[in-house]
Biopython code that builds the backbone (N, CA, C, O; Angstrom):
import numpy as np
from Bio.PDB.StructureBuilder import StructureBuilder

atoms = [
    (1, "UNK", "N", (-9.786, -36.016, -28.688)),
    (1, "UNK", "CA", (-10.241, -34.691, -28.330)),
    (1, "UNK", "C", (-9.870, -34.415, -26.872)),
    (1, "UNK", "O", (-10.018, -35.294, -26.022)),
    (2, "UNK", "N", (-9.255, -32.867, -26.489)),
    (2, "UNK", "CA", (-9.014, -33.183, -25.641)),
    (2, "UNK", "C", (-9.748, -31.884, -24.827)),
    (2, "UNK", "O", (-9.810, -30.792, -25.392)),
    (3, "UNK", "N", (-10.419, -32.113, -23.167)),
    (3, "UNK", "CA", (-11.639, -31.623, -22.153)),
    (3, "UNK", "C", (-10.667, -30.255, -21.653)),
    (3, "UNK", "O", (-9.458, -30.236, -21.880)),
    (4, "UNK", "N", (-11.159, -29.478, -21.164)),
    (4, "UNK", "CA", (-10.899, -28.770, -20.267)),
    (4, "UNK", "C", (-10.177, -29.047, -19.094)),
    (4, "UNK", "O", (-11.007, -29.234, -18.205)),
    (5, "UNK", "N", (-9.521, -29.115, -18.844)),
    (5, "UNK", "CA", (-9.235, -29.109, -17.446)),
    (5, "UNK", "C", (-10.159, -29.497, -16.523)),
    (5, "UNK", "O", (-9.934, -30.482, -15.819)),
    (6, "UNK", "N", (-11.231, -28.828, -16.417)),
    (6, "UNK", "CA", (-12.084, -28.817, -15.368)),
    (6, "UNK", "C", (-12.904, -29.909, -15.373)),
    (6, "UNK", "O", (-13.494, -30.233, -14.342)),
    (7, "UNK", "N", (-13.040, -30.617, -16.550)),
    (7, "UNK", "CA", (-13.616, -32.006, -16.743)),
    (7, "UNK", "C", (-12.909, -33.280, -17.350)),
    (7, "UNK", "O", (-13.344, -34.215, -18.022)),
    (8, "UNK", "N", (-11.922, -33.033, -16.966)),
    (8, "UNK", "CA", (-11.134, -34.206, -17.533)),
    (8, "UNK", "C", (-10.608, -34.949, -16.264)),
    (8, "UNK", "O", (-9.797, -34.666, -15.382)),
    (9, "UNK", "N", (-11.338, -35.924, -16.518)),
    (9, "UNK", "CA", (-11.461, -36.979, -14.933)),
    (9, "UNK", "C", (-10.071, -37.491, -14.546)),
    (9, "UNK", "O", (-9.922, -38.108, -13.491)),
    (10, "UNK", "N", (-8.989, -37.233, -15.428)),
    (10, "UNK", "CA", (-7.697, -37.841, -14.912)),
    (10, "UNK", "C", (-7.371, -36.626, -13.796)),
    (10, "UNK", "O", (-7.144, -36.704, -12.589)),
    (11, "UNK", "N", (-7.444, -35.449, -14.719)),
    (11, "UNK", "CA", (-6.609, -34.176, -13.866)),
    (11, "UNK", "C", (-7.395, -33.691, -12.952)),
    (11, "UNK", "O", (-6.947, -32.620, -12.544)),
    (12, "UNK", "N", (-8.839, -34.143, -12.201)),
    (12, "UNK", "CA", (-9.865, -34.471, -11.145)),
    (12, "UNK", "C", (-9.307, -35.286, -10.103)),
    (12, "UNK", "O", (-9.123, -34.955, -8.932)),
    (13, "UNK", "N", (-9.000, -36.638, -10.779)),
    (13, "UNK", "CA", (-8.195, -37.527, -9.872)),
    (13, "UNK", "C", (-6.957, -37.063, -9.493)),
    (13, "UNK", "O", (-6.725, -37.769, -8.511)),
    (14, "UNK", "N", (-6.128, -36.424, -9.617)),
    (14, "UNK", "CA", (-4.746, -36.321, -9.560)),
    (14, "UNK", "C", (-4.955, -35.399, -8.839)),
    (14, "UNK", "O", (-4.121, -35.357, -7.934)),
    (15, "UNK", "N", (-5.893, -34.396, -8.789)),
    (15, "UNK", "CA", (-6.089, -32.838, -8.165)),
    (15, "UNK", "C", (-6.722, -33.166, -6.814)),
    (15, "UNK", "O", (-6.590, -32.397, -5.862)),
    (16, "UNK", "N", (-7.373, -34.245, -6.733)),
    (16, "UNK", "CA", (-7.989, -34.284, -5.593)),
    (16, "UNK", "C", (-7.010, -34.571, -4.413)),
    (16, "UNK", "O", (-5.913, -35.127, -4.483)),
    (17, "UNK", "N", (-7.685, -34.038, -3.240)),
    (17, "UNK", "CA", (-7.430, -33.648, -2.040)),
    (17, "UNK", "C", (-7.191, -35.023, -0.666)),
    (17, "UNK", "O", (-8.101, -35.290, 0.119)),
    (18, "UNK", "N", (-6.429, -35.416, -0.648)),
    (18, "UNK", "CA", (-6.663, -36.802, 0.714)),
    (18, "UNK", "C", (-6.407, -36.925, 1.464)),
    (18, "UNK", "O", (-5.176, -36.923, 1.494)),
    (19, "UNK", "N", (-6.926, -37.109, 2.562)),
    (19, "UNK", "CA", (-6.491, -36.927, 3.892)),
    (19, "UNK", "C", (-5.503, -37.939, 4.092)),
    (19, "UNK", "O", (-5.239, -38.973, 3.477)),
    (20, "UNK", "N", (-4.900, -37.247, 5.359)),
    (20, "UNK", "CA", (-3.492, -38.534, 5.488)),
    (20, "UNK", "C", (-4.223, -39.877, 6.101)),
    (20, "UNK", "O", (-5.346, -40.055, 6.572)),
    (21, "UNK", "N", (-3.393, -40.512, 5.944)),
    (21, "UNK", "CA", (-3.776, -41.955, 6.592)),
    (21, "UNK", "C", (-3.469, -41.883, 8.099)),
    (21, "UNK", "O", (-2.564, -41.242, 8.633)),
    (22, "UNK", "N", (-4.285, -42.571, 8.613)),
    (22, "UNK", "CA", (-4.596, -42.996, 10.146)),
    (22, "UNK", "C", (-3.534, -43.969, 10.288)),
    (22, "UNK", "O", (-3.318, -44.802, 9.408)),
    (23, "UNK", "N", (-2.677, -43.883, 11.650)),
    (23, "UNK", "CA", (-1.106, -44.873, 11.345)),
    (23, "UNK", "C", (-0.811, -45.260, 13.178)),
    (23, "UNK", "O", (-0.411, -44.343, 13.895)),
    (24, "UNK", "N", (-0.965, -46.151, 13.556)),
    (24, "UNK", "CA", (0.378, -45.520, 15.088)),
    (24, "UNK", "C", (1.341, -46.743, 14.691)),
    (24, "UNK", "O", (1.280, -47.699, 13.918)),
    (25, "UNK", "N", (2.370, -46.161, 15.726)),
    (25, "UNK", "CA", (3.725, -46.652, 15.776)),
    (25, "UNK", "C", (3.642, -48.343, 16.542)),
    (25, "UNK", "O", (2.917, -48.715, 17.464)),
    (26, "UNK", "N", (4.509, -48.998, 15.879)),
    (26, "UNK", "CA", (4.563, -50.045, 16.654)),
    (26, "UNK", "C", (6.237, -50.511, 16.379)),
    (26, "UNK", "O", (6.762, -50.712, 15.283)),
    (27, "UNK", "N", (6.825, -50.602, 17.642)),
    (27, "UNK", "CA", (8.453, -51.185, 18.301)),
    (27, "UNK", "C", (7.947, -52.918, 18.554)),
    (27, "UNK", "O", (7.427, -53.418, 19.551)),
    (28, "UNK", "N", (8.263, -53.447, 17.470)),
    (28, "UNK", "CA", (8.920, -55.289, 17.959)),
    (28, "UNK", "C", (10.185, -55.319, 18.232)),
    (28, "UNK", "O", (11.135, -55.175, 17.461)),
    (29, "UNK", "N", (10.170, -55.596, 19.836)),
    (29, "UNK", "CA", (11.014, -55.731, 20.068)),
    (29, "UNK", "C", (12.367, -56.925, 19.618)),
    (29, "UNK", "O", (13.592, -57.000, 19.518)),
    (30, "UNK", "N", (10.975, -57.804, 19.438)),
    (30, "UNK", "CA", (11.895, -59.251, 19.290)),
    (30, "UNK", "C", (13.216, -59.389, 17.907)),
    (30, "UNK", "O", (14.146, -60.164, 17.684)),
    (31, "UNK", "N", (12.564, -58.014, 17.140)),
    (31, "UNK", "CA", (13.840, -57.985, 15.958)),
    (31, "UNK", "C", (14.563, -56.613, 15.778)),
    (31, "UNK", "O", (15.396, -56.110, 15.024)),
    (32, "UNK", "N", (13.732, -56.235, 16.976)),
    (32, "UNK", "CA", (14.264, -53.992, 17.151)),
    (32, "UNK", "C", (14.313, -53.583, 15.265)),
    (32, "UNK", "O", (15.153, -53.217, 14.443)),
    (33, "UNK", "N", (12.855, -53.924, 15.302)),
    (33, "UNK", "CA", (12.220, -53.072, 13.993)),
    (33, "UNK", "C", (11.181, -52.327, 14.782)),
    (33, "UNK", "O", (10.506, -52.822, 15.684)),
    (34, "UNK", "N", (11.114, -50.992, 14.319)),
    (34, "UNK", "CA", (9.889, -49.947, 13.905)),
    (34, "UNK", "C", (9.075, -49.996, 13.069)),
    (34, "UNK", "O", (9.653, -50.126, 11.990)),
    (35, "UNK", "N", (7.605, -49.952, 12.902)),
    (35, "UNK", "CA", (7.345, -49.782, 11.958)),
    (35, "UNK", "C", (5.908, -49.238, 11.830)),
    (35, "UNK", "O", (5.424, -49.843, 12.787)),
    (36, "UNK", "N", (4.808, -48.468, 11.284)),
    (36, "UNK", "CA", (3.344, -47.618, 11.185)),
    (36, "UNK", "C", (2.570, -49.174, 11.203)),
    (36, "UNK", "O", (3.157, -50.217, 10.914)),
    (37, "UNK", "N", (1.264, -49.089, 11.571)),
    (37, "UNK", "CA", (0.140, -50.004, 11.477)),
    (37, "UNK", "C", (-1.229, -48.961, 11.106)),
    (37, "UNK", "O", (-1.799, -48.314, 11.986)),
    (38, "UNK", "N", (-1.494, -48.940, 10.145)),
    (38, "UNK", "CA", (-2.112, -48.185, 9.231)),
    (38, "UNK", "C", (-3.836, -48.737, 9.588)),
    (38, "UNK", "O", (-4.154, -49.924, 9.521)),
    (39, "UNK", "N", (-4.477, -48.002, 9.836)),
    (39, "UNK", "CA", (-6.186, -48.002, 9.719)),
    (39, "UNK", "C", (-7.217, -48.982, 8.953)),
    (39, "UNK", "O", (-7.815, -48.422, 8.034)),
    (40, "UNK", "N", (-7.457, -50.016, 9.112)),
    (40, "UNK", "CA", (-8.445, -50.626, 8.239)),
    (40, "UNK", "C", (-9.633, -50.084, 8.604)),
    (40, "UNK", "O", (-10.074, -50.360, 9.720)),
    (41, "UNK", "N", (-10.410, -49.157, 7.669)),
    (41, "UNK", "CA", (-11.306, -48.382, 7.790)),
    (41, "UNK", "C", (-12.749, -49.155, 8.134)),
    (41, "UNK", "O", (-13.616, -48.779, 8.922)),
    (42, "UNK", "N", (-12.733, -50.384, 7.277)),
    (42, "UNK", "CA", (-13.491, -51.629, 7.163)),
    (42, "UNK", "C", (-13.903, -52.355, 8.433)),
    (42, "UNK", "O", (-15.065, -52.589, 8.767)),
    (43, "UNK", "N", (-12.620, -52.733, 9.207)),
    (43, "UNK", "CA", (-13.258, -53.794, 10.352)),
    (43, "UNK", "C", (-12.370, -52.669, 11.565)),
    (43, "UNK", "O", (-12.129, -53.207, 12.645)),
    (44, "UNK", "N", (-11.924, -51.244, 11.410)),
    (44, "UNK", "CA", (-11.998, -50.378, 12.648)),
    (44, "UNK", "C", (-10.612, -51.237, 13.417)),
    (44, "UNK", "O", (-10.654, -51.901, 14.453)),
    (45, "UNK", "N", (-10.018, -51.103, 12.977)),
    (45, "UNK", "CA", (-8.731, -52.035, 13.676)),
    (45, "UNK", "C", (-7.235, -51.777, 12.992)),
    (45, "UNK", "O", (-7.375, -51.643, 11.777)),
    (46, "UNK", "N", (-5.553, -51.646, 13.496)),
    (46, "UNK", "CA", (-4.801, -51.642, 12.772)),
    (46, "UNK", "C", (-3.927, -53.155, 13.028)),
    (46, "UNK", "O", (-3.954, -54.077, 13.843)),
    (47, "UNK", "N", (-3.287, -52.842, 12.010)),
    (47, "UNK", "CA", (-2.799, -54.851, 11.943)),
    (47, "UNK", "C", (-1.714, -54.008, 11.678)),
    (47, "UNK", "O", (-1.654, -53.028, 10.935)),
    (48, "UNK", "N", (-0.365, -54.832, 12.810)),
    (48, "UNK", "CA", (0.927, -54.796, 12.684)),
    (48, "UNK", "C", (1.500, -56.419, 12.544)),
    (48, "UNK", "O", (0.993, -57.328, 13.202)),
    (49, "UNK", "N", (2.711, -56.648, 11.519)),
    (49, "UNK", "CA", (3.041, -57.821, 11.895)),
    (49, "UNK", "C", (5.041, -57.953, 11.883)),
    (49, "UNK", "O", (5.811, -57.212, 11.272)),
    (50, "UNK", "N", (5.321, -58.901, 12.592)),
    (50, "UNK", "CA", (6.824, -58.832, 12.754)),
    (50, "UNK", "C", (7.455, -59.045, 11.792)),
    (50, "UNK", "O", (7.399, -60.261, 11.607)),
    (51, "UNK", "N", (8.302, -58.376, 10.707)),
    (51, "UNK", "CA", (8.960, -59.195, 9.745)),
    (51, "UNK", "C", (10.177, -59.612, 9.661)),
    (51, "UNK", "O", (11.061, -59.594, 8.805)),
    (52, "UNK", "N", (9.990, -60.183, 11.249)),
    (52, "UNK", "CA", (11.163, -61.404, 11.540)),
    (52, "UNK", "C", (10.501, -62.892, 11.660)),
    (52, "UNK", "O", (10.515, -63.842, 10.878)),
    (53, "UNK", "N", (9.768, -62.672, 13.271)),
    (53, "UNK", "CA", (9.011, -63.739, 13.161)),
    (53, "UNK", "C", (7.448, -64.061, 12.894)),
    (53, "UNK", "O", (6.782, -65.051, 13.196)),
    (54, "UNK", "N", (7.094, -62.836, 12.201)),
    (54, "UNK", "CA", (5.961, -63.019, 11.829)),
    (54, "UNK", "C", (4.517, -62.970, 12.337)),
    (54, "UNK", "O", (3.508, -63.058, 11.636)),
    (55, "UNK", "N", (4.596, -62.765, 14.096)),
    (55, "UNK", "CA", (3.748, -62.110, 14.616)),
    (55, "UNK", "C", (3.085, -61.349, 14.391)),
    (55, "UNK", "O", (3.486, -60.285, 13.921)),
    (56, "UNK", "N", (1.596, -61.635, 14.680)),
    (56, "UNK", "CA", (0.511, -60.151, 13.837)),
    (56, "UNK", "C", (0.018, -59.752, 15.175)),
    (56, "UNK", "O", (-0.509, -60.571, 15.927)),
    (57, "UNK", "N", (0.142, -58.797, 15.412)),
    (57, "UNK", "CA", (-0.387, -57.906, 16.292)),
    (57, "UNK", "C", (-2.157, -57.235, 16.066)),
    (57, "UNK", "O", (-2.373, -56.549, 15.067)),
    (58, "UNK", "N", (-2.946, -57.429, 16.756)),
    (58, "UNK", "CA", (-4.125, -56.389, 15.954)),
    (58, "UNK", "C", (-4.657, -55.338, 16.843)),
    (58, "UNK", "O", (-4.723, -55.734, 18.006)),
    (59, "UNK", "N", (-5.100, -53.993, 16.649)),
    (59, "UNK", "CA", (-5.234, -53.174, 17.783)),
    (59, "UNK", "C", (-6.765, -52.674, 17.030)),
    (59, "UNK", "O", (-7.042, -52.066, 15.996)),
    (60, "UNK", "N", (-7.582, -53.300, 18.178)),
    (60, "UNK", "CA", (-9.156, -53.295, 17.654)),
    (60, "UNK", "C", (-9.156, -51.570, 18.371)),
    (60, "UNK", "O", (-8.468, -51.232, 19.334)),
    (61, "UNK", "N", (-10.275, -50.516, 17.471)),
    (61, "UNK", "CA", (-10.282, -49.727, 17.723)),
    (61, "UNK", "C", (-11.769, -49.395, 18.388)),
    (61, "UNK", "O", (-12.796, -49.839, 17.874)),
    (62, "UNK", "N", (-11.781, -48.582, 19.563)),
    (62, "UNK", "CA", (-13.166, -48.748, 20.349)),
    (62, "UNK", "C", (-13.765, -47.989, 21.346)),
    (62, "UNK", "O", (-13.085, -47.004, 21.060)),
    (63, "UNK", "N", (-14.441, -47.596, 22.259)),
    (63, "UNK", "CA", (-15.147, -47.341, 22.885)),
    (63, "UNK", "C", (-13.999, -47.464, 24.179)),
    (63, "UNK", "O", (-13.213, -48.397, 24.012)),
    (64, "UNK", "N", (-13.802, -46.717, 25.351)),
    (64, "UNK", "CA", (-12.816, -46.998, 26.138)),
    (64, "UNK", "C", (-11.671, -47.446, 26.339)),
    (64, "UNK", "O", (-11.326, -47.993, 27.386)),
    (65, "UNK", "N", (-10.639, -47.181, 24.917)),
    (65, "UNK", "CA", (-9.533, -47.452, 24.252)),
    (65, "UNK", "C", (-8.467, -46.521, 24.554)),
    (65, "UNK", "O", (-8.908, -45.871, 25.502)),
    (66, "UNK", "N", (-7.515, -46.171, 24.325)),
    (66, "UNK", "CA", (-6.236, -45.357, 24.668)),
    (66, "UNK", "C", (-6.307, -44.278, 23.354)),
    (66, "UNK", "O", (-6.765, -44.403, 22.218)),
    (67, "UNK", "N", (-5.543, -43.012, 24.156)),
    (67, "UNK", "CA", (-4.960, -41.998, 22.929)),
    (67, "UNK", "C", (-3.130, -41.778, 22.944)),
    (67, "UNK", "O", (-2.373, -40.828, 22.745)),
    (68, "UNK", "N", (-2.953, -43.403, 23.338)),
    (68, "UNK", "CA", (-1.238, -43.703, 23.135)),
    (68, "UNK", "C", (-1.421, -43.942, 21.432)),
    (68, "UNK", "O", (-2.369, -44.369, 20.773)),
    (69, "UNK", "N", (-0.301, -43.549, 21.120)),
    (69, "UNK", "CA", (-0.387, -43.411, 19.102)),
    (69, "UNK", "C", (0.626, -44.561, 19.348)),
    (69, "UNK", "O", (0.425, -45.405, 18.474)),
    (70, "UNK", "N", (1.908, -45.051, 20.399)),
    (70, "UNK", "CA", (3.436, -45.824, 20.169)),
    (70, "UNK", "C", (3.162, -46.691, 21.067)),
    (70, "UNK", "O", (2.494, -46.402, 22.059)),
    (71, "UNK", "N", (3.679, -47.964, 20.825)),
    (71, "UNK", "CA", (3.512, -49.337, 21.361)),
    (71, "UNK", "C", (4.483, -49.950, 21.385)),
    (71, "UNK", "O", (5.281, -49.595, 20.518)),
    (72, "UNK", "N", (4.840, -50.832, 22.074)),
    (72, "UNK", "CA", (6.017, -51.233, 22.502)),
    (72, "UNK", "C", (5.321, -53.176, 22.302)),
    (72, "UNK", "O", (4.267, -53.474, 22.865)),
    (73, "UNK", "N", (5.924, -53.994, 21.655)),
    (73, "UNK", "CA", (5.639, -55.169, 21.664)),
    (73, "UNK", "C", (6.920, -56.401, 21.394)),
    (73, "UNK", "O", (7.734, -56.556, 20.484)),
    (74, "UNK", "N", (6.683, -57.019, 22.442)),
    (74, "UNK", "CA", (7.552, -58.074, 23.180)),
    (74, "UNK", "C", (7.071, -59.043, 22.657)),
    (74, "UNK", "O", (7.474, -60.168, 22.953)),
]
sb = StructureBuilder()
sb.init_structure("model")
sb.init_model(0)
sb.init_chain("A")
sb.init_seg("    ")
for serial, (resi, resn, name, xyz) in enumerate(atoms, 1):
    if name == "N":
        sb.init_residue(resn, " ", resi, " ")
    sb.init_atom(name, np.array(xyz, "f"), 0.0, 1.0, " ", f" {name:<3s}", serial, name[0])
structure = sb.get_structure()
């Protein structure tokens, strides 16, 4: 059987509205890759890591913190 539109929880999900994701930029230098470090909403922090050598970067988010979005890491 098939709902209305207006209650049919797939075309609810699909219709709904999401905000973009929270992202800044991060430059490793050590392999001159670019790449977003995306929001862990959970522990308030973004995790970048090198996918050369594997360096994880973490940028705790806080109270007397910067409104630089691009990072430069050596």
């Amino acid at each position: 059987m098939l709902f209305p539109q207006s209650k049919n929880i797939y075309f609810l999900l699909m219709n709904k509205k999401r905000e973009p994701r929270k992202w800044i930029g991060v430059n490793f230098t050590c392999c001159n890759f670019y790449g977003r470090a995306y929001k862990n909403e959970v522990k308030k922090e973004y995790l970048a890591q090198c996918p050369k050598c594997g360096r994880v970067i973490r940028f705790i988010v806080g109270q007397g913190g910067t409104d630089q979005r691009f990072f430069e890491v050596r």
